[in-house]
N, C-alpha and C positions, 0 to 999 in steps of 0.2 A: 302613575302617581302612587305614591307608599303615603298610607297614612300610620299612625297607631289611633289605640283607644284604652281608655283606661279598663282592666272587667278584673275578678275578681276571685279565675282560675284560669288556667294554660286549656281553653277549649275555646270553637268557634262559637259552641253555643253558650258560652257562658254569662252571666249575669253581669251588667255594666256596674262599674265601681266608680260612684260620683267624687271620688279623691284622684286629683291628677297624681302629685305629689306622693303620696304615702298609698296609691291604688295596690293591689297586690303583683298584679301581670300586666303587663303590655300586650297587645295582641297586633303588629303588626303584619298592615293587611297591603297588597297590592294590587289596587286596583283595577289594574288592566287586565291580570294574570290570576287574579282573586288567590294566588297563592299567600299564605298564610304562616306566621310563626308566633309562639307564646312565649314569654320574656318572662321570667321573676322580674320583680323592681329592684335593683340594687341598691336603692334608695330607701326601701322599706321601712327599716330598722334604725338610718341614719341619726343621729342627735341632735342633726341640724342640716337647713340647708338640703332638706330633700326635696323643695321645687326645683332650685338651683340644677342637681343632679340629674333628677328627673328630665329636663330639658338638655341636659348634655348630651343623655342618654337617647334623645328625639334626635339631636341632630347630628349623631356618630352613625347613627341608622342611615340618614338621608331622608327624614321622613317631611313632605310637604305641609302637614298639617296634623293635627292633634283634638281627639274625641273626648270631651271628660265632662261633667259636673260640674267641676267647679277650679277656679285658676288663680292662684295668691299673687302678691304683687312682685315677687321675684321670680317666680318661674314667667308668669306673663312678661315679665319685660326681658328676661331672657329668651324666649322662644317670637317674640317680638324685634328683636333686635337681630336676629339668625334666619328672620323672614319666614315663622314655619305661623300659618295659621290655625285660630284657636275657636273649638266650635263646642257649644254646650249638646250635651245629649236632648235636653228641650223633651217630650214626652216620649222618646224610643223606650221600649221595652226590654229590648234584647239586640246583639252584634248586629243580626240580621236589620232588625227597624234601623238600628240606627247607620247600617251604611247604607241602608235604600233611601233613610231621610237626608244624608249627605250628598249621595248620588243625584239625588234630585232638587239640591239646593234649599232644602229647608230645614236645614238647623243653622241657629243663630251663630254667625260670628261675633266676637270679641272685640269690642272697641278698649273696655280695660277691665281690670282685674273685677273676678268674682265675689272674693274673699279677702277679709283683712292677713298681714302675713303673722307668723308662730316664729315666737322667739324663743331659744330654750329649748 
């Protein structure tokens, strides 16, 4: 299973970044193989439309589900719609908490969005 997570540089250890949307890296992680890659967000910078992106960007990966903070109402109903499930960080600390907290079924799925969405 491939998931990502939002953090905040291109490292395993790096600091979780509670912006799905506008996060600065991807850290997509695979699960079974714990191998690992760090993503810029190409979405970053965007003007608009960077949950939208964001979740394009999930699901060109192939990734089954998604680590973040926080999830507005277009990127959720895009990654909703593409079947990739949406998990809040909830009290992890760091990559490591929070894939041992996913691994273990304790961080909150998503029934709907976090945040109102950004217009402009």
């Amino acid at each position: 299973m491939k998931i990502i997570l939002s953090v905040t540089s291109p490292k395993l250890d790096s600091d979780l970044d509670p912006r799905f949307g506008r996060a600065a890296y991807y850290l997509i992680v695979d699960l079974d193989t714990m191998n690992w890659e760090a993503v810029e967000n190409p979405a970053l910078n965007a003007s608009g439309g960077a949950g939208i992106q964001a979740a394009q960007f999930v699901t060109k990966h192939q990734c089954q589900a998604v680590l973040s903070g926080d999830f507005g109402p277009n990127a959720f109903n895009a990654l909703k719609a593409a079947g990739v499930g949406m998990y809040l960080y909830g009290s992890a600390s760091g990559v490591q908490q929070a894939l041992d907290l996913f691994k273990a079924g304790k961080l909150e799925m998503l029934a709907a969005p976090t945040a109102a969405g950004h217009h402009g």
